[in-house]
C-alpha positions in Angstrom: -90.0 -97.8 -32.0 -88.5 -97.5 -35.6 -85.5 -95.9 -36.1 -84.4 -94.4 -39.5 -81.0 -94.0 -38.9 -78.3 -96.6 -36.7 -76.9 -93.6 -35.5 -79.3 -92.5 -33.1 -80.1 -95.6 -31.4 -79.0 -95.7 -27.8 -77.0 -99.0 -28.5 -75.0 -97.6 -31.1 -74.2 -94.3 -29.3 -73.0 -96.2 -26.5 -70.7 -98.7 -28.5 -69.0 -95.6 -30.2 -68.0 -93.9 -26.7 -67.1 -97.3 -25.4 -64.6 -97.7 -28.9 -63.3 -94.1 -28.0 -62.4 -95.1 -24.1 -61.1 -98.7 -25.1 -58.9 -96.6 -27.7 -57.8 -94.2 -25.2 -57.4 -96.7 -22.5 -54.7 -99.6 -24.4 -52.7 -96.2 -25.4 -51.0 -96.8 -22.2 -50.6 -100.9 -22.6 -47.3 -102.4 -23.1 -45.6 -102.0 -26.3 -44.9 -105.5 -26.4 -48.7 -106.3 -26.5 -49.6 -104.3 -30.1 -50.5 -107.9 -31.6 -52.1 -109.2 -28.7 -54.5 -107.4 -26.0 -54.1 -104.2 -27.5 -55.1 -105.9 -30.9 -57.9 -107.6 -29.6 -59.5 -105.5 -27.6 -59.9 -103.2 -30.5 -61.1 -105.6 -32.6 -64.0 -106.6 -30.3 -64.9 -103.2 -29.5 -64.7 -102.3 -33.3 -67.3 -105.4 -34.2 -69.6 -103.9 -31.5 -70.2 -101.1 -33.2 -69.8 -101.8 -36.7 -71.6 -104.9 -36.8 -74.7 -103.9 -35.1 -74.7 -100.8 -37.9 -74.1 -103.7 -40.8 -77.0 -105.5 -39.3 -79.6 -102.2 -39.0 -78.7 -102.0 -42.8 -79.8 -105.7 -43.3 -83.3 -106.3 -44.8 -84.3 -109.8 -43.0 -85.1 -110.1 -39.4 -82.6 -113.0 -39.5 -79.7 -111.2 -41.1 -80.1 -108.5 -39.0 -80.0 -110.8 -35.9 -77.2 -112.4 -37.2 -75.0 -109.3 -37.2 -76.3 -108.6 -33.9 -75.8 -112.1 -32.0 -71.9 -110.8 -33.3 -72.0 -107.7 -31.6 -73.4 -109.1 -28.8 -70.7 -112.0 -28.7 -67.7 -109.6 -28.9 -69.3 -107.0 -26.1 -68.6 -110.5 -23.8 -65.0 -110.9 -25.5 -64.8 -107.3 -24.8 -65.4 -108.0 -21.0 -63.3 -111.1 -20.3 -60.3 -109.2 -22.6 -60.9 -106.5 -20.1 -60.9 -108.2 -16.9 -57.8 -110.2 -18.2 -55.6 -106.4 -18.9 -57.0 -105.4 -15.1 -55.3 -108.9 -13.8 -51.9 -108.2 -15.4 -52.4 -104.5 -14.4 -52.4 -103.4 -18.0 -55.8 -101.1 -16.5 -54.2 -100.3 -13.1 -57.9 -98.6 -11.9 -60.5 -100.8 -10.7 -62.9 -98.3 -11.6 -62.4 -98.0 -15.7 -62.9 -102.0 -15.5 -65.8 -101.5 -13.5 -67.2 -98.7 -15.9 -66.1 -100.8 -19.2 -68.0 -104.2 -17.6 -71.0 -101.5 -16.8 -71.1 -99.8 -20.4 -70.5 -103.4 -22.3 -73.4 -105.1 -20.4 -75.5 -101.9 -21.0 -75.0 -102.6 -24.3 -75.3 -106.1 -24.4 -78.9 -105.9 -22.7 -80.3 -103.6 -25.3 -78.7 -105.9 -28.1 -80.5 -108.7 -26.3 -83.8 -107.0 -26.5 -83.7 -106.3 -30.4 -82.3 -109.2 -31.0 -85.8 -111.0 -28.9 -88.2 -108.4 -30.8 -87.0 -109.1 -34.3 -87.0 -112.6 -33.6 -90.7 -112.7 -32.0 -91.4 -110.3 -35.0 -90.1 -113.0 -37.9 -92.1 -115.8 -35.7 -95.4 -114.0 -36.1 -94.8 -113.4 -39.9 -94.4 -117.2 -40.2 -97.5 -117.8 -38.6 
């Protein structure tokens, strides 16, 4: 199915909620990690979102994959940043990891499948 707009694809819709809970979630880190989890963690969960909409805005099958291999690389960075702040008890409940590793590979598994069609798609117009 084509979309006309990023906005109402499933994937994106998903990544924005996930951006608003990561947000709301390293509120509560340690002050003393503002450069580092805290920094990164938002950083990944921003290049979810934003780079799967810079790649829907791309022309080329390949460019759009591109920007959507690096959405789908920082969704894992997302996870194993995650995991990491529930080992140090920076996320003290078992279930937000949980629900974040959920939500991430939710999303990850729909960028998978674009990322397949578009890429069967561009081997058929070579043909």
């Amino acid at each position: 199915m084509e979309y006309p707009d990023f906005m109402n694809m499933s994937v994106w819709k998903k990544s924005i909620e996930l951006l608003l809970k990561i947000y709301e979630i390293t509120k509560n880190f340690p002050s003393d990690e503002r450069f580092g989890l805290i920094s990164d963690m938002r950083r990944a969960v921003n290049s979810i979102s934003h780079n799967f909409a810079e790649g829907f805005g791309r022309y080329e099958p390949r460019d759009k994959t591109r920007f959507y291999k690096i959405s789908r690389g920082s969704g894992y960075e997302l996870m194993s940043q995650s995991f990491a702040s529930f080992k140090l008890g920076f996320i003290p409940d078992k279930n937000i990891l949980d629900e974040i590793i959920l939500v991430t590979t939710e999303i990850v598994n729909e960028l998978t499948a674009l990322i397949i069609s578009l890429e069967k798609k561009a081997g058929q117009a070579d043909d």
